[in-house]
N, C-alpha and C positions, 0 to 999 in steps of 0.2 A: 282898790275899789272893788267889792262884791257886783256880783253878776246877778243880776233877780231873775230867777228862770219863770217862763212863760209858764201860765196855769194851765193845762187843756181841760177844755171840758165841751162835753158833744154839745150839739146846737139843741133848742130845744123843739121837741114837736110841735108840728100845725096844732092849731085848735080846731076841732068845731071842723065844718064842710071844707076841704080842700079846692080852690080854685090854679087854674093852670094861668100864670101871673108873665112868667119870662123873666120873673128874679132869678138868678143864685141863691141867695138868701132863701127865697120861701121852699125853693128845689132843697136845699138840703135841711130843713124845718121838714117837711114833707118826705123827704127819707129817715128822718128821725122819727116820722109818725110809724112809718111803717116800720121799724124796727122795733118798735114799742108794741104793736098793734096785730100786727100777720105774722103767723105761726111758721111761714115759710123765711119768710124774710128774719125773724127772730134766731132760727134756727142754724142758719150761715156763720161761717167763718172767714177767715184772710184764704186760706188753704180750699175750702170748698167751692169757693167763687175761681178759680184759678182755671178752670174750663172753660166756665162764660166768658172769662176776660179773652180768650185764644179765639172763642169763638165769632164773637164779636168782632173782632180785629177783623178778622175774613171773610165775615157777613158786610162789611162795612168794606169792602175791597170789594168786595162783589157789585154790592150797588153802587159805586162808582165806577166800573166797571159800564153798568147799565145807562150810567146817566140820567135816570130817573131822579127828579127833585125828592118825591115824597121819599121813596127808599133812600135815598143818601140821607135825608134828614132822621127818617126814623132809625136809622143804624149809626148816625152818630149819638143821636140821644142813647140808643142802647151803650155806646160805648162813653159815654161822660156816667152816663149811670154805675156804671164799673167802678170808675173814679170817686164818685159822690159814695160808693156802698163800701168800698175801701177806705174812705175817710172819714166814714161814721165811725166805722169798727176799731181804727185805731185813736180817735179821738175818743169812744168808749172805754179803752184802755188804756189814756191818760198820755198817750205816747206821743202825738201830734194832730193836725187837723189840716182840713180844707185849706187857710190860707197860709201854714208852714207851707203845703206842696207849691202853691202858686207863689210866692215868695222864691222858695227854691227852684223853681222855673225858672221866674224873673233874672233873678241871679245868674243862673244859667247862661239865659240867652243873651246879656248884655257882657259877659265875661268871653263867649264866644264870635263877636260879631266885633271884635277892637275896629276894622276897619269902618263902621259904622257907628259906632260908640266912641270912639278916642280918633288919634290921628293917623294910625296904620293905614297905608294902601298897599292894599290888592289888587295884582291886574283884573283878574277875568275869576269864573266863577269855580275854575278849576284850582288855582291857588287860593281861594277861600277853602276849601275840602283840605288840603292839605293846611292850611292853619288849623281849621276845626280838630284834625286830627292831631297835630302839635297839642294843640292845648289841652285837648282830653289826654292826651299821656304827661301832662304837667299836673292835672287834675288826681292823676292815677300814682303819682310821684307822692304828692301832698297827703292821700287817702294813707299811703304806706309809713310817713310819717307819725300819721293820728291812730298808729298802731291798726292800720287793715292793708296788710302785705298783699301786691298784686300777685298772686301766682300764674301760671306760664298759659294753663288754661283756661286764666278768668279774662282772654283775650278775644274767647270764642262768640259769636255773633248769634246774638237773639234769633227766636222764628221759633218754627213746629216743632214737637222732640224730633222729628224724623231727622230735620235738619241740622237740630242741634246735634244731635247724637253721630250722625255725619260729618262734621265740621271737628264735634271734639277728637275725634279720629283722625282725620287729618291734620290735624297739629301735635298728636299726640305721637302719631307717626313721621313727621317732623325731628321731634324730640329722640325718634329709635324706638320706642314702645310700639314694634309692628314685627308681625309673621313678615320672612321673606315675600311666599308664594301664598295662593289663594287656597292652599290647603289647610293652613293650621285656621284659618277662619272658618271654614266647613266644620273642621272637629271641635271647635267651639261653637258651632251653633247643635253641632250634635249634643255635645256636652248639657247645653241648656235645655236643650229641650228634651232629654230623659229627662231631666232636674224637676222639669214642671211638671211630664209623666208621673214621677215619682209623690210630687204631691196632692194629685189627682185619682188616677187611674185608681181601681176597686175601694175609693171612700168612698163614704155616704154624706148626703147632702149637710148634713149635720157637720160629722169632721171637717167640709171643705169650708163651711161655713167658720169652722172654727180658725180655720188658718187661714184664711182669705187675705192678711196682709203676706203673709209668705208668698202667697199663691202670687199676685199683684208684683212681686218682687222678678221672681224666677219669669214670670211674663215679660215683664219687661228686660231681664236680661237676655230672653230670647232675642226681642225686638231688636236688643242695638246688637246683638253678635250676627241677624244677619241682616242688618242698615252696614256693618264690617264687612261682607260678601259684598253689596251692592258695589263700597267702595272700591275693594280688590278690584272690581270688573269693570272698576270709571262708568258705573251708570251710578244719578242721582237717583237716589230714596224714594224722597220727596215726589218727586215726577212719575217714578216708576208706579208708586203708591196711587197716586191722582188718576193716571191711566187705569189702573184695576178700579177704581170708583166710578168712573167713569162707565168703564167696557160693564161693570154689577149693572149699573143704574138702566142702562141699552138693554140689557138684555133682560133685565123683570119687567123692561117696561114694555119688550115685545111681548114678553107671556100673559100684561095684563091684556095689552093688543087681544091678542089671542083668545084669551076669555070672553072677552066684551063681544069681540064677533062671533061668539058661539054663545052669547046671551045670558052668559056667568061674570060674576063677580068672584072677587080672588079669596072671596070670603067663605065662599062656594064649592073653591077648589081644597086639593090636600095636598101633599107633597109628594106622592107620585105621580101627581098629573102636571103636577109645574114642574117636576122635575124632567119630564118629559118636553116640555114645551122649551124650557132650559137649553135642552142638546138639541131643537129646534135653532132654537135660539143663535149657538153656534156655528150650524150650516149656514143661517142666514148672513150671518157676518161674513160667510165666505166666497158669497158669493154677488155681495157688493161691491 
């Protein structure tokens, strides 16, 4: 018996005045306008959207977080909009659509819930987690069959790169791929970072310009060689990182303080005068 394989093809664009309906339907009719239609939205990729979708995730933690209805609403629609502009794009390219993913959802979630579905009991909701997890490594068994081999580190756990990049370390160290001491991490962060020196320092805007996927590379191998320090010293990345965002945000935000009672805008100022208020900025922290 032949298989007739599914035709994909994108949905088609709204016509005419767009109205806000609370379909599915007209939501991605109306992302197909906009693809069609807006030079930004036209312009995106699967790859270029890969920021928003991170970003989103954590704007969307944040407002629940808040508890505000409006913010929780408006940052899940940003995050279904991820969804709906990823699945324009690959049903543009013939590969799948909107209700493959929901399909495969579907699937998903009735494959892992037997206790709910079939006749499995589960005591309590901590032996549910442990089946979940049985079964996704049944899942992961199956993948390797249909020729997509699980390797050791495609075991490692979603999140920030900060996190990722921390996690793939610890397992990779795990595995024996680790300096003893916290030395040979230092000379590898030293390593890197002449590396990006080198493809920086006395170019001109031009040349960096020209090599800027290099440039992007050797950055980022800074990044994880010292998120590899962090690890050496059992502090998290992640957290470490948030604090310094944090401790930035405190303290421009005393030097706008600062301006605003001396009847400037920061538009006003120049960088030796913030930067001055800056190393204000510091005493103050220390003396709270």
């Amino acid at each position: 018996m032949s298989i007739i394989q599914k035709k994909i093809s994108a949905p088609i664009p709204v016509q005419g005045t767009a109205a806000a309906s609370g379909e599915l339907d007209d939501l991605l009719a109306l992302m197909a306008r906009l693809r069609s239609d807006c030079p930004w939205d036209k312009k995106q990729s699967n790859h270029s959207l890969i920021p928003y979708a991170i970003e989103e995730a954590y704007e969307l933690a944040e407002a629940v977080q808040s508890d505000d209805d409006e913010d929780i609403k408006g940052e899940l629609g940003d995050v279904l909009l991820q969804v709906i502009f990823h699945c324009q794009m690959y049903a543009e390219q013939g590969r799948f659509d909107m209700s493959d993913v929901i399909t495969t959802l579907q699937e998903k979630l009735i494959r892992r819930h037997p206790h709910v579905f079939e006749a499995e009991i589960l005591a309590d909701d901590a032996a549910v987690k442990v089946r979940w997890d049985e079964i996704k490594i049944e899942e992961e068994q199956t993948r390797a069959v249909r020729g997509k081999p699980k390797r050791r580190l495609d075991n490692t756990k979603a999140g920030s790169a900060l996190m990722q990049a921390q996690e793939v370390q610890k397992q990779a160290s795990k595995l024996g791929f680790d300096w003893e001491g916290i030395s040979g991490a230092f000379d590898k962060l030293d390593e890197e970072v002449n590396e990006l020196k080198a493809e920086i320092v006395n170019k001109t805007k031009e040349e960096i310009k020209e090599k800027i996927t290099d440039i992007e590379k050797e950055l980022g191998d800074c990044m994880f060689a010292l998120v590899n320090v962090a690890r050496k010293l059992n502090l998290d990345a992640e957290t470490a990182t948030l604090t310094c965002i944090h401790k930035f945000k405190s303290r421009f935000g005393y030097i706008e303080e600062q301006l605003a009672a001396a009847g400037k805008r920061l538009e006003d100022s120049d960088i030796n005068e913030m930067d001055a208020l800056w190393e204000a900025a510091k005493l103050h922290e220390r003396t709270q």
